[in-house]
N, C-alpha and C positions, 0 to 999 in steps of 0.2 A: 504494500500500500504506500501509494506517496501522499503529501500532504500539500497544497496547492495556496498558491500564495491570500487566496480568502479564507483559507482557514477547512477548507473542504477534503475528505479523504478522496482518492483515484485508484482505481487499480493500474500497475503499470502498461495490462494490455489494452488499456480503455484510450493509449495515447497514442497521438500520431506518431507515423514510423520516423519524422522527423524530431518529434519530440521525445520519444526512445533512445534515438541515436545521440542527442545533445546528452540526455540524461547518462549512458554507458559512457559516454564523454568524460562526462564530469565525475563522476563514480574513480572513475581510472585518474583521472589528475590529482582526485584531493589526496589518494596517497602519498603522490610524488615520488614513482617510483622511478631506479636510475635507467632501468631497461622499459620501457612502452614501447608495447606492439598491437598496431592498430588495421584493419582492415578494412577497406572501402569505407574510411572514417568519414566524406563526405557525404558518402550514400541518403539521400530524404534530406539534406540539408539544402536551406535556402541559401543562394547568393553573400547575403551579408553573411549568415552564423560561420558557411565554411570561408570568410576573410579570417573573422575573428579567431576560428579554429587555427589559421595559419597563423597568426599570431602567437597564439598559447602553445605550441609546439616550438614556433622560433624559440622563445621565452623559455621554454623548459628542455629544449638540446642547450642552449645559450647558460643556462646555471650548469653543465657538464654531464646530463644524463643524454643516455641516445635514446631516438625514437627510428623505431622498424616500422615503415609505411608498407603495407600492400596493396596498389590497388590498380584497377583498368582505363582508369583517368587520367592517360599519360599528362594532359596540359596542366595536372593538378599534381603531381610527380614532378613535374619538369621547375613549378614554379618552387615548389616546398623542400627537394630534395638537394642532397649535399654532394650524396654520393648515388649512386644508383646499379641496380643488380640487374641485369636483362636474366628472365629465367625462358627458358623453351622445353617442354618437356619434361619437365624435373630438374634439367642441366643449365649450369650456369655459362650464358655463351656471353657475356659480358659484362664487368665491374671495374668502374670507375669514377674519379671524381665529376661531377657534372660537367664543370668547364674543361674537362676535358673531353667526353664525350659529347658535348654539344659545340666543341668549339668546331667552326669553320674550315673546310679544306677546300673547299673551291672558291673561286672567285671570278667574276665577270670582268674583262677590262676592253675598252673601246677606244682604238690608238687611231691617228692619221694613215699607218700603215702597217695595217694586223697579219701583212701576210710576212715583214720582217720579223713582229712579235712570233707569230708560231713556227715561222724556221731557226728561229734561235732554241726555243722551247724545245721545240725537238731534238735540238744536238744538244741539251740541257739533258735530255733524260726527260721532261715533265710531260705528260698526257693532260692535251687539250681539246675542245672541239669549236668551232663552227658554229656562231649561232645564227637563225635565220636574219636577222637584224644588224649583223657581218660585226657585229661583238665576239669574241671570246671567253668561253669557259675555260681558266685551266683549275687542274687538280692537283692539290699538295703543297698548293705555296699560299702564303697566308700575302693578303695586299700589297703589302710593304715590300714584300719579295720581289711580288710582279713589278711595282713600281720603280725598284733598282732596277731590274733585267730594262724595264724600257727608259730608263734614263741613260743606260751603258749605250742602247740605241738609239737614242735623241731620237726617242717617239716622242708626240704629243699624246697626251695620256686625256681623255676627254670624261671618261668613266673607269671609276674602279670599287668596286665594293665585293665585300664580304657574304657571300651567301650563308645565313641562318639555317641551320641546320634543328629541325624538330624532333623533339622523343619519339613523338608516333611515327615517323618516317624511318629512321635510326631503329626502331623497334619492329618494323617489317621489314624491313630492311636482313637486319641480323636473324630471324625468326623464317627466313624466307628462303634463306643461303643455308641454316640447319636442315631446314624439309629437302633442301636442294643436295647435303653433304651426304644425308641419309638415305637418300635415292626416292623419298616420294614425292620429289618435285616435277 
């Protein structure tokens, strides 16, 4: 039975699943314990409660205790998590710090003369491609790289950015190449 702020008794299945779920929430905090492990903690929660839940989570890995997130909400993972576990199967097919797994490996750059930029590339080692709008994709050099390689050529460098890289995509990505290692792809 819970007791409701008029003074009214509830039973706890009488509440909404979003109000269950704050409630297993807050049950699990006031102990403050050093290990929390939480499962699709968002799950039935509105917009603002799962901010505030990222909050209370910053706030209590932040006093030295860890929190174990599980859940299918990569964009809710991507923003909350420090480190992150790619699981496929049972098997762990990748663990690493976030900014490192979500940092950048490709990059777009749009020179005066793209077709010196990707003969250089090439005798560089670096895989590139062609994009319809006669931009360049390459892969493996973070901006700053690209942007030496076309200053060594007195390119005019018109566009260069960083392509973002997303959990969900990253996460089919690797999940995609296991089905494909195992043969049922």
């Amino acid at each position: 039975m819970l007791r409701t702020a008029q003074g009214r008794r509830r039973r706890i299945g009488d509440l909404s699943a979003g109000m269950r779920q704050r409630l297993a929430i807050a049950v699990a905090l006031v102990a403050s314990p050093r290990l929390l492990m939480l499962d699709e903690p968002t799950n039935a929660l509105d917009p603002a409660i799962s901010h505030e839940l990222r909050g209370w989570l910053g706030e209590h890995a932040s006093r030295g205790n860890s929190v174990l997130l599980s859940s299918h909400n990569l964009a809710e993972v991507e923003e909350v998590a420090d480190r992150i576990v790619v699981l496929h199967q049972g098997q762990v097919v990748q663990d690493a710090p976030k900014s490192t797994m979500l940092a950048s490996d490709t990059a777009v750059v749009r020179v005066d003369r793209p077709e010196i930029l990707a003969e250089r590339l090439g005798h560089l080692g670096h895989d590139s491609e062609w994009l319809p709008d006669g931009a360049i994709r390459v892969y493996g050099l973070a901006p700053g790289e690209i942007g030496g390689i076309c200053a060594e050529r007195d390119l005019i460098v018109r566009e260069l950015r960083g392509e973002r890289r997303r959990l969900s995509d990253i996460y089919q990505s690797l999940t995609t190449q296991g089905a494909v290692r195992d043969g049922r792809g």
